[in-house]
PDB file as gemmi writes it, atoms N, CA and C in Angstrom:
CRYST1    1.000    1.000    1.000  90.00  90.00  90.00 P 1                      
ATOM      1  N   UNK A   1     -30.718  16.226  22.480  1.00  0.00           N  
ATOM      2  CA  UNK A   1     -31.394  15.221  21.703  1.00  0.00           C  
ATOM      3  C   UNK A   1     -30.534  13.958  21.705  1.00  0.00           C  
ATOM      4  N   UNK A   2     -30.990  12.884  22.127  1.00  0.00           N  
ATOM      5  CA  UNK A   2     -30.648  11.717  22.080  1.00  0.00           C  
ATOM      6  C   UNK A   2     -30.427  10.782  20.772  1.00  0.00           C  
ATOM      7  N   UNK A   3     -29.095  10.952  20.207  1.00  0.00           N  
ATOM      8  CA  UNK A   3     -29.392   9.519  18.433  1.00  0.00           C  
ATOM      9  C   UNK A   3     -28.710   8.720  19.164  1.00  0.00           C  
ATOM     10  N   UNK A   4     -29.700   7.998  18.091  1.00  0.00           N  
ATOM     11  CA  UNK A   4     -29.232   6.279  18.286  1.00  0.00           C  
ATOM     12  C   UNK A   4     -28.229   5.872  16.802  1.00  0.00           C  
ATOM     13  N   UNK A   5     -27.303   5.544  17.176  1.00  0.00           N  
ATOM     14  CA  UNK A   5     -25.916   4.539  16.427  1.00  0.00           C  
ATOM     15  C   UNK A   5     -26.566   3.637  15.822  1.00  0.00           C  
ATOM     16  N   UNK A   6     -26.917   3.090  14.714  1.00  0.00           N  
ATOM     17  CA  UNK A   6     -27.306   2.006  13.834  1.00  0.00           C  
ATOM     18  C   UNK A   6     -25.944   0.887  13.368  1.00  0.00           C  
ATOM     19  N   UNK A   7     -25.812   0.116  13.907  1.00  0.00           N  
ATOM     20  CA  UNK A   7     -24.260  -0.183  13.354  1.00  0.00           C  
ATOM     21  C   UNK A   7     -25.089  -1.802  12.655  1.00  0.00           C  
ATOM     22  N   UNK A   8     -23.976  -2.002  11.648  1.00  0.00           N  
ATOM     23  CA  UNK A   8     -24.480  -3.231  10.946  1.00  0.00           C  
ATOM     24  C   UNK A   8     -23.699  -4.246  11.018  1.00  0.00           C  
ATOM     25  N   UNK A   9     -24.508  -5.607  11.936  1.00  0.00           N  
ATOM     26  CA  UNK A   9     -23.543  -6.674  12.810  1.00  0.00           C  
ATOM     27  C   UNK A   9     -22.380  -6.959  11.389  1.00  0.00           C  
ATOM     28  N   UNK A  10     -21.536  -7.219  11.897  1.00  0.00           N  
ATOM     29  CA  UNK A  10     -20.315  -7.813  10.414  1.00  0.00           C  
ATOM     30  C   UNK A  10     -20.421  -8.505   9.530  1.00  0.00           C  
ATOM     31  N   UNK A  11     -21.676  -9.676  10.089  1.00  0.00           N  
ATOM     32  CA  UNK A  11     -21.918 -11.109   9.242  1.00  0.00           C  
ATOM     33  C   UNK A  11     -22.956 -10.240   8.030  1.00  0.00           C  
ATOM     34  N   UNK A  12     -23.352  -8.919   8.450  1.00  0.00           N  
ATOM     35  CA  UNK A  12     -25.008  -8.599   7.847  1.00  0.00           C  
ATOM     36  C   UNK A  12     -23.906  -7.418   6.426  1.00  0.00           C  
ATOM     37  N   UNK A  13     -22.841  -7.513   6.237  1.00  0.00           N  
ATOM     38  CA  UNK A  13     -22.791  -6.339   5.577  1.00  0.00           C  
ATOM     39  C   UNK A  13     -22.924  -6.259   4.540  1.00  0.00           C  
ATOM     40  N   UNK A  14     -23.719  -5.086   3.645  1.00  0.00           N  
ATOM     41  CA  UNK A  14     -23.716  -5.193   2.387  1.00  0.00           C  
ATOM     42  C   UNK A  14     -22.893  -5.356   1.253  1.00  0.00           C  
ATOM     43  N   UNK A  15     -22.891  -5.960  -0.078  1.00  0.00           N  
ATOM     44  CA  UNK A  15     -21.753  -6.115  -1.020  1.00  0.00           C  
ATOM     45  C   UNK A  15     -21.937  -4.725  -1.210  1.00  0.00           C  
ATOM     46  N   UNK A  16     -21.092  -4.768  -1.695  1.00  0.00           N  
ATOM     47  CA  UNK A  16     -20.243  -3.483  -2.513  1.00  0.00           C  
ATOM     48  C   UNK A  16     -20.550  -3.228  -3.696  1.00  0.00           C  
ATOM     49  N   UNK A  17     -20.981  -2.031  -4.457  1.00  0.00           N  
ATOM     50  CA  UNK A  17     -21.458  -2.649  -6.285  1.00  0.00           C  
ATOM     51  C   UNK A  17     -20.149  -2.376  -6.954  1.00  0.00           C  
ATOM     52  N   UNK A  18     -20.234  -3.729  -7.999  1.00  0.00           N  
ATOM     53  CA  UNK A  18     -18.899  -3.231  -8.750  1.00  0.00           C  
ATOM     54  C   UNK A  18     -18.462  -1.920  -9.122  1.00  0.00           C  
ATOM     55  N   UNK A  19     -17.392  -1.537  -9.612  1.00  0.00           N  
ATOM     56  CA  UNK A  19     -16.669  -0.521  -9.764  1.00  0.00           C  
ATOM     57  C   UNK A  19     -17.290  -0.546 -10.940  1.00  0.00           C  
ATOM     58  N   UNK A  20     -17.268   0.787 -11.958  1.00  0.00           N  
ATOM     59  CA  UNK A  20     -17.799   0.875 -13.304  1.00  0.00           C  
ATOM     60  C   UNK A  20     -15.863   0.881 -14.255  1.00  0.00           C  
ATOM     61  N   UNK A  21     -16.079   0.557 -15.172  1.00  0.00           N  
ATOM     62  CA  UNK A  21     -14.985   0.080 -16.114  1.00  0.00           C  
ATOM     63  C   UNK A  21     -13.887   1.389 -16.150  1.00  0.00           C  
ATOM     64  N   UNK A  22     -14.337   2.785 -16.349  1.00  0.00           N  
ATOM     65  CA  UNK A  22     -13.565   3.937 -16.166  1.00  0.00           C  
ATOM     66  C   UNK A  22     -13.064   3.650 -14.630  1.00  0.00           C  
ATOM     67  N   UNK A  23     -13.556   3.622 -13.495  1.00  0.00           N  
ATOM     68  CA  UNK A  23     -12.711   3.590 -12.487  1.00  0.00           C  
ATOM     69  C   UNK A  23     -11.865   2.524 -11.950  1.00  0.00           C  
ATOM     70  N   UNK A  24     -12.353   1.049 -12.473  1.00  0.00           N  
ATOM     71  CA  UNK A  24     -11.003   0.088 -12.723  1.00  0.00           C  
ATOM     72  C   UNK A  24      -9.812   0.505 -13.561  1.00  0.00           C  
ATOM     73  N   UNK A  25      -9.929   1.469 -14.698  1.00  0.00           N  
ATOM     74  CA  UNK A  25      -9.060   1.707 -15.583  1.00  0.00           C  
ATOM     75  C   UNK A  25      -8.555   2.627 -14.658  1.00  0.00           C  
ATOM     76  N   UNK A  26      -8.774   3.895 -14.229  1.00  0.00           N  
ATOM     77  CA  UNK A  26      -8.321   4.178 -13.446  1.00  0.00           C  
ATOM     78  C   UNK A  26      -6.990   3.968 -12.611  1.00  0.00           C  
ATOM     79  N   UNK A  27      -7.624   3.097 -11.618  1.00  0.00           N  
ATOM     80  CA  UNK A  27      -6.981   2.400 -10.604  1.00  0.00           C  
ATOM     81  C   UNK A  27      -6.065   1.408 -11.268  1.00  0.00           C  
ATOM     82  N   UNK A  28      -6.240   0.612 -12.301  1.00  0.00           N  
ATOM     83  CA  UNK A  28      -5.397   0.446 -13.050  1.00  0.00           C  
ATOM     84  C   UNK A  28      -3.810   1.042 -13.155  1.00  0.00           C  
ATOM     85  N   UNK A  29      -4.265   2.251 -14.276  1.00  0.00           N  
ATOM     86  CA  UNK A  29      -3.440   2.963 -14.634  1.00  0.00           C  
ATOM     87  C   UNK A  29      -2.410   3.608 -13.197  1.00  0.00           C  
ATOM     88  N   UNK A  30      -2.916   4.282 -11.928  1.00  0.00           N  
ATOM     89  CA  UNK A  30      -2.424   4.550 -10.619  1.00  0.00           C  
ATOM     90  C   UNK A  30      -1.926   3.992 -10.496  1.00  0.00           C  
ATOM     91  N   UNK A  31      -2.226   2.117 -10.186  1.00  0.00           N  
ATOM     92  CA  UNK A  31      -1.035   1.113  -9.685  1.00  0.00           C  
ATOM     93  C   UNK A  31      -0.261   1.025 -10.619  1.00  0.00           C  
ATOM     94  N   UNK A  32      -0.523   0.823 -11.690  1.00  0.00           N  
ATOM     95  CA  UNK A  32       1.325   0.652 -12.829  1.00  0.00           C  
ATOM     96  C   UNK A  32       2.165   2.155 -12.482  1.00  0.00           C  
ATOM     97  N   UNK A  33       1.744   3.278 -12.320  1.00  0.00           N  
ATOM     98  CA  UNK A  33       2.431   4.215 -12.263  1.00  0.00           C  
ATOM     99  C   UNK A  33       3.076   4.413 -10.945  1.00  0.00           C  
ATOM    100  N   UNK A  34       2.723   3.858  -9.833  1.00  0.00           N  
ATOM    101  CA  UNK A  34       2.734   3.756  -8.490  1.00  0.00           C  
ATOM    102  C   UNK A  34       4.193   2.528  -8.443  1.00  0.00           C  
ATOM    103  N   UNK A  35       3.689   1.402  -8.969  1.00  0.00           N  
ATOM    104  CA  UNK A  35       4.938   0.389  -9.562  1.00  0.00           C  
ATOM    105  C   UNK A  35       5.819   0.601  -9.808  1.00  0.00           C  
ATOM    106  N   UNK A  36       5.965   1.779 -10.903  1.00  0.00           N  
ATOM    107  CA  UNK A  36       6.961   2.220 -12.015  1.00  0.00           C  
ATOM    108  C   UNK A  36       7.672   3.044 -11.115  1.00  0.00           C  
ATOM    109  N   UNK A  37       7.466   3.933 -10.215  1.00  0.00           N  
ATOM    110  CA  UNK A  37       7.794   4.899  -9.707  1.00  0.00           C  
ATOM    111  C   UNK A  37       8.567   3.965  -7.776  1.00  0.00           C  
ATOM    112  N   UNK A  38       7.989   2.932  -7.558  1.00  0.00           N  
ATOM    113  CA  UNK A  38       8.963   2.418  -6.376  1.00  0.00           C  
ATOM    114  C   UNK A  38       9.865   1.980  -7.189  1.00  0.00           C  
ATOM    115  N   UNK A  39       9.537   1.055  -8.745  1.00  0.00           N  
ATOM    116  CA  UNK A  39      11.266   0.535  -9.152  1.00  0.00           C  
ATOM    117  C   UNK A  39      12.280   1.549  -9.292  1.00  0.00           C  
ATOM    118  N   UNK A  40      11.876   2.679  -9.523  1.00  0.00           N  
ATOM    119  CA  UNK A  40      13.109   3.415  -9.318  1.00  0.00           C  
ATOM    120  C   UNK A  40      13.640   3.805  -8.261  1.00  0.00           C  
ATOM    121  N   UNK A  41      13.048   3.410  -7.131  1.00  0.00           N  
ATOM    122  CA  UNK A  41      13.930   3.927  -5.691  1.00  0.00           C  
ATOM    123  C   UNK A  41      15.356   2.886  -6.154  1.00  0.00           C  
ATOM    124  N   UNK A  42      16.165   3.236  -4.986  1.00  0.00           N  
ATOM    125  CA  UNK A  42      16.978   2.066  -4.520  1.00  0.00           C  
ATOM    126  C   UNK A  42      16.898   1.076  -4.297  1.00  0.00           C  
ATOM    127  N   UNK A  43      17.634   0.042  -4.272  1.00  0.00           N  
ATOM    128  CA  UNK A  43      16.496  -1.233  -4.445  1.00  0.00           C  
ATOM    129  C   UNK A  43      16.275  -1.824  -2.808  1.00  0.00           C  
ATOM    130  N   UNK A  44      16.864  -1.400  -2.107  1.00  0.00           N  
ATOM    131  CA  UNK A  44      16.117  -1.597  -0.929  1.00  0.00           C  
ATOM    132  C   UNK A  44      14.873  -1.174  -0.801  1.00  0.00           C  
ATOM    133  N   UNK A  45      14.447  -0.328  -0.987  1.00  0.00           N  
ATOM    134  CA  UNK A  45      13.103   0.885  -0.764  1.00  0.00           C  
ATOM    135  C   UNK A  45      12.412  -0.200  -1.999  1.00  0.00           C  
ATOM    136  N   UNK A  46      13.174  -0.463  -3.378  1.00  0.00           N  
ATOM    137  CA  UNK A  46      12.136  -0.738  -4.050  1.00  0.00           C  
ATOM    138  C   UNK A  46      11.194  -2.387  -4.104  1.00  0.00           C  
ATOM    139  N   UNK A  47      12.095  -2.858  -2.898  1.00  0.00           N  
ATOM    140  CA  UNK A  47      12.258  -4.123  -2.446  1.00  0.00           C  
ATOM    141  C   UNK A  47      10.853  -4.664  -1.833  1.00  0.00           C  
ATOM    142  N   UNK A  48      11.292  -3.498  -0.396  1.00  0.00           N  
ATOM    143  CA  UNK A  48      10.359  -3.047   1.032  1.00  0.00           C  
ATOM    144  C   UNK A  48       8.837  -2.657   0.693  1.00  0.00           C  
ATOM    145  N   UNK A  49       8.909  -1.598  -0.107  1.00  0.00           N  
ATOM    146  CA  UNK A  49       7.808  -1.004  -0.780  1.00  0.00           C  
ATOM    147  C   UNK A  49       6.685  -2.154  -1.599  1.00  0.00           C  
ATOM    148  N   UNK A  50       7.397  -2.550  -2.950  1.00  0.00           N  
ATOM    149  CA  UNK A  50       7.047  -3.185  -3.862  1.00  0.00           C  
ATOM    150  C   UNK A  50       6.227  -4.495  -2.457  1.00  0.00           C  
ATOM    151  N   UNK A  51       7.387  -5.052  -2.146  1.00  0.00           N  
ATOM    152  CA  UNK A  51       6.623  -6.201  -1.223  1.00  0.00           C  
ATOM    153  C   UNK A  51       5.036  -5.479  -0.937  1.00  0.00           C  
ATOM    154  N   UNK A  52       5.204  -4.276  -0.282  1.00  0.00           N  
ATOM    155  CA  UNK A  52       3.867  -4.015   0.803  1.00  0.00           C  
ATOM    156  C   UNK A  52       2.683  -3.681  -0.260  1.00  0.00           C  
ATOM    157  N   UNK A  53       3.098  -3.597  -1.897  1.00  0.00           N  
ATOM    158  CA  UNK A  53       2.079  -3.162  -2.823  1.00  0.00           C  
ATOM    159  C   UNK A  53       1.358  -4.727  -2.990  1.00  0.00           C  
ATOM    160  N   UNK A  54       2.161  -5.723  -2.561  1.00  0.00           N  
ATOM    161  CA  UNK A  54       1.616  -7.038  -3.187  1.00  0.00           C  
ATOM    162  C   UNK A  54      -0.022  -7.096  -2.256  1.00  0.00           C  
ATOM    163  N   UNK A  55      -0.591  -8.210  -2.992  1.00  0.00           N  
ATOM    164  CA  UNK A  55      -1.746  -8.763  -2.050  1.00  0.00           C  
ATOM    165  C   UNK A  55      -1.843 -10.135  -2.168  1.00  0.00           C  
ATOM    166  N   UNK A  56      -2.063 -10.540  -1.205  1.00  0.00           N  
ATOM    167  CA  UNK A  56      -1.685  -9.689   0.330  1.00  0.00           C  
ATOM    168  C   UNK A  56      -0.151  -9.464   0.632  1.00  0.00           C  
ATOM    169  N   UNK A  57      -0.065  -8.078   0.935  1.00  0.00           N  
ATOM    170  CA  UNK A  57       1.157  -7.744   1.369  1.00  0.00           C  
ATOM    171  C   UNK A  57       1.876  -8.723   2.315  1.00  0.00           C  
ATOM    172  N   UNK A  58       4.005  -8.825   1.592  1.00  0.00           N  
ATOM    173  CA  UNK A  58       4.332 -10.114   2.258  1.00  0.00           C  
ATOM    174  C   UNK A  58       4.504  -9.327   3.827  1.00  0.00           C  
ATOM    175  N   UNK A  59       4.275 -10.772   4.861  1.00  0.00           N  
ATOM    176  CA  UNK A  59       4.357 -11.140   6.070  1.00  0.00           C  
ATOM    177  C   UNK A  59       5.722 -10.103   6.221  1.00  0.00           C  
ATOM    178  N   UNK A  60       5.645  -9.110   7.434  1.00  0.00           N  
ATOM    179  CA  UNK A  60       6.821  -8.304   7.911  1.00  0.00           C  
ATOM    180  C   UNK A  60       8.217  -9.390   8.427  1.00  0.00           C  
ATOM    181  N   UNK A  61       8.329 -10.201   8.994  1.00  0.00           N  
ATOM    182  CA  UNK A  61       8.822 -11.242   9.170  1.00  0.00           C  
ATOM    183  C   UNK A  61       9.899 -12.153   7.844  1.00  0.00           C  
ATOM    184  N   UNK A  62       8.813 -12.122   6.887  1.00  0.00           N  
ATOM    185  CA  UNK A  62       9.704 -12.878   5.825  1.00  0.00           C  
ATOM    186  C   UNK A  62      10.130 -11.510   4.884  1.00  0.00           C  
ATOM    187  N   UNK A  63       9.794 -10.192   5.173  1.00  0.00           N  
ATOM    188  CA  UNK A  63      10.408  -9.392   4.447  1.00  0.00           C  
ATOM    189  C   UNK A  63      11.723  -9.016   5.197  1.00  0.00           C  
ATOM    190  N   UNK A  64      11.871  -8.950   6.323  1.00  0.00           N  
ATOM    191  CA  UNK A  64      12.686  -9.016   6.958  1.00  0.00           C  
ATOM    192  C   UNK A  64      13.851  -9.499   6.722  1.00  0.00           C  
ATOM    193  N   UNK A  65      13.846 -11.285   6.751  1.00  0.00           N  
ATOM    194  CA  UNK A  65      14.620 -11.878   6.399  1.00  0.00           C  
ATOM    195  C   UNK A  65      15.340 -11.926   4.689  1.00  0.00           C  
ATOM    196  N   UNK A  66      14.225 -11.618   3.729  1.00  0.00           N  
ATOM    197  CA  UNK A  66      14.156 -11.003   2.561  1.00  0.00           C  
ATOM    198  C   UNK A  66      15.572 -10.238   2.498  1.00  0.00           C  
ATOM    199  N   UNK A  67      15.546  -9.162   3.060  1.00  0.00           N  
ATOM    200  CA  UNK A  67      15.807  -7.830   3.315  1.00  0.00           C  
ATOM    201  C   UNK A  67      17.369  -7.792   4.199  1.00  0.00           C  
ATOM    202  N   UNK A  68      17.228  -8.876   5.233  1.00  0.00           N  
ATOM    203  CA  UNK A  68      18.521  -9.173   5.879  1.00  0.00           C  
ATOM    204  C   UNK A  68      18.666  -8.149   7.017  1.00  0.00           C  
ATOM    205  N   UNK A  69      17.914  -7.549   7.319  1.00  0.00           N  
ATOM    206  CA  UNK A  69      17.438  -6.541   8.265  1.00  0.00           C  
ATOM    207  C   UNK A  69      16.856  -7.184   9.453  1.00  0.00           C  
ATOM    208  N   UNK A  70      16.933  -6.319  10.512  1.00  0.00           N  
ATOM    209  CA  UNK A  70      15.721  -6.451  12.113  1.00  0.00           C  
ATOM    210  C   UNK A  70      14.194  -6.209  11.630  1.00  0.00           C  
ATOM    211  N   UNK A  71      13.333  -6.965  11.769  1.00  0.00           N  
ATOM    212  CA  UNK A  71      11.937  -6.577  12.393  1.00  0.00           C  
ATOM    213  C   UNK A  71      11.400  -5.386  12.361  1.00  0.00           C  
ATOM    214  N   UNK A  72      11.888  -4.978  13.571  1.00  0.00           N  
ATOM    215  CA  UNK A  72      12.170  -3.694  13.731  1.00  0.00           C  
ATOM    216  C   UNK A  72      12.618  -2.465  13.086  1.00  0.00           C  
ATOM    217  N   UNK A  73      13.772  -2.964  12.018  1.00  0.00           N  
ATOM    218  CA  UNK A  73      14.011  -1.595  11.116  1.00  0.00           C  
ATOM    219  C   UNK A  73      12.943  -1.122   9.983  1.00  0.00           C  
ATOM    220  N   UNK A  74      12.139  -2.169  10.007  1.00  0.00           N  
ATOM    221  CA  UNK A  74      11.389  -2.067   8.767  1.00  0.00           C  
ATOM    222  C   UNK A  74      10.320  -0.839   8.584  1.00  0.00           C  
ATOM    223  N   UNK A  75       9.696  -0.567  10.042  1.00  0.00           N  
ATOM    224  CA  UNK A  75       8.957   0.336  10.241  1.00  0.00           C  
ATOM    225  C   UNK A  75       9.413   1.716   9.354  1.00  0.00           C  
ATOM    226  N   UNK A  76      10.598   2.298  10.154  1.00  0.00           N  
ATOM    227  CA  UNK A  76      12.009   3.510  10.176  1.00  0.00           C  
ATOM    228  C   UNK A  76      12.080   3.133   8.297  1.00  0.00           C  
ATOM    229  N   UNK A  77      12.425   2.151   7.751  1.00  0.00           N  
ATOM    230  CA  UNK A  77      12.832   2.094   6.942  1.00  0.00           C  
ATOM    231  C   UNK A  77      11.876   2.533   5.928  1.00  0.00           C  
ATOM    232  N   UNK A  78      11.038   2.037   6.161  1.00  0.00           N  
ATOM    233  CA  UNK A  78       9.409   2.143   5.168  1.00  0.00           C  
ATOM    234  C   UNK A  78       9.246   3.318   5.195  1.00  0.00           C  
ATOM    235  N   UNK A  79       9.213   4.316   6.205  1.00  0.00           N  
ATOM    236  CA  UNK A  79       9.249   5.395   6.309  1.00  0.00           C  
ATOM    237  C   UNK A  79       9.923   6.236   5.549  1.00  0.00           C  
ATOM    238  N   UNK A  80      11.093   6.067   5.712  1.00  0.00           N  
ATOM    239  CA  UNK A  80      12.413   6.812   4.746  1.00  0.00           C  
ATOM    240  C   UNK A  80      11.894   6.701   3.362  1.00  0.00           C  
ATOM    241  N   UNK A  81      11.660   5.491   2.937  1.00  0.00           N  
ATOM    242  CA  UNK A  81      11.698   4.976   1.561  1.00  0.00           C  
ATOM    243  C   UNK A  81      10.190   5.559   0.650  1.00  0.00           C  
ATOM    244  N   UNK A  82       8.792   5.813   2.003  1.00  0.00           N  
ATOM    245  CA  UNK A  82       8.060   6.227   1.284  1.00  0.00           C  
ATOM    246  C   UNK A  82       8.264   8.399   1.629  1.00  0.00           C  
ATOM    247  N   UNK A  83       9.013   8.393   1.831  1.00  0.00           N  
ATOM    248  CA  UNK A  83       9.265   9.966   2.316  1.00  0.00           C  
ATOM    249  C   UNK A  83       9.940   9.943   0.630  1.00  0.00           C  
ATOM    250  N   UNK A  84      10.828   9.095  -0.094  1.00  0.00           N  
ATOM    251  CA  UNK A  84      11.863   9.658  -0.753  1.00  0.00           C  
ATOM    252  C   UNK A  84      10.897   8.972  -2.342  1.00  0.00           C  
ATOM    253  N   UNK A  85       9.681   8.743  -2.162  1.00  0.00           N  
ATOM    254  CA  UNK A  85       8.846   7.900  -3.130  1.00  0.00           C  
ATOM    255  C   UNK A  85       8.278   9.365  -3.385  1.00  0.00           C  
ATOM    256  N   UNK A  86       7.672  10.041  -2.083  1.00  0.00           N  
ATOM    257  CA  UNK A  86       6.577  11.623  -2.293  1.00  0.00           C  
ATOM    258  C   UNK A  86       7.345  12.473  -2.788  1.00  0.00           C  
ATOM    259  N   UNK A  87       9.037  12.743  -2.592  1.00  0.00           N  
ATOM    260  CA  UNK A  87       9.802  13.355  -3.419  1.00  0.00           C  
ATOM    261  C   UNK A  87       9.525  13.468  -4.860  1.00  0.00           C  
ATOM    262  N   UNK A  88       9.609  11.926  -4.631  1.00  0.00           N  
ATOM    263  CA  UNK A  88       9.722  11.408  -6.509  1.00  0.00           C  
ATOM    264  C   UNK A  88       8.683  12.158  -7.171  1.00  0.00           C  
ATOM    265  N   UNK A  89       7.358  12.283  -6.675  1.00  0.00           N  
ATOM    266  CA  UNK A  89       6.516  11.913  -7.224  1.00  0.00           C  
ATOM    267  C   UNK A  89       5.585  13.345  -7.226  1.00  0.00           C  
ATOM    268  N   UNK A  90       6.708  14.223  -6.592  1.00  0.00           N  
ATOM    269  CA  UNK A  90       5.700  15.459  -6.248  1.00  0.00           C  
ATOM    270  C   UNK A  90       6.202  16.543  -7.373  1.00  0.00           C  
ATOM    271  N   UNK A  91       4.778  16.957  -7.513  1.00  0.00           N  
ATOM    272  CA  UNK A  91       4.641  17.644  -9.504  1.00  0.00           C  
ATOM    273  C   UNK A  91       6.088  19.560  -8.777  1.00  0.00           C  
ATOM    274  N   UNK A  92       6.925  19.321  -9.936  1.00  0.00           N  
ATOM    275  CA  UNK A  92       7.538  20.568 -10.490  1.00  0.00           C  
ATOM    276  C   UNK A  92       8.996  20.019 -10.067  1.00  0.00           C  
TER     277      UNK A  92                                                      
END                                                                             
């Protein structure tokens, strides 16, 4: 049987319906706890991290320089820092 793909051109896409007030609170409450929980890394990690929570997350480039680091380490680094965040954060 042959389907056909319906895709919806980009310019055509539908809004989104607002969120209802419990799931802003929500999401709310997640990001302060999410916050609370990178300031306690090290402050490199809580530096690196915190930056990438912003919006729009800062430019890899000026975190870099931020940071006093390569380009390049940031990837490796982000990594480490959110490996030692799931530590934090994992129940027992």
């Amino acid at each position: 049987m042959n389907q056909t793909r319906h895709e919806i051109p980009s310019g055509l896409r539908l809004p989104r319906p607002a969120p209802c007030p419990e799931t802003l609170l929500l999401e709310r409450e997640r990001t302060a706890e999410l916050r609370a929980a990178v300031a306690r890394l090290p402050a490199r990690c809580a530096t690196l991290l915190g930056a990438l929570l912003d919006e729009p997350p800062t430019d890899y480039a000026e975190l870099a320089a931020r940071l006093h680091m390569p380009r390049g380490s940031l990837g490796p680094t982000r990594s480490r820092c959110l490996s030692c965040l799931r530590r934090r954060l994992a129940p027992g």
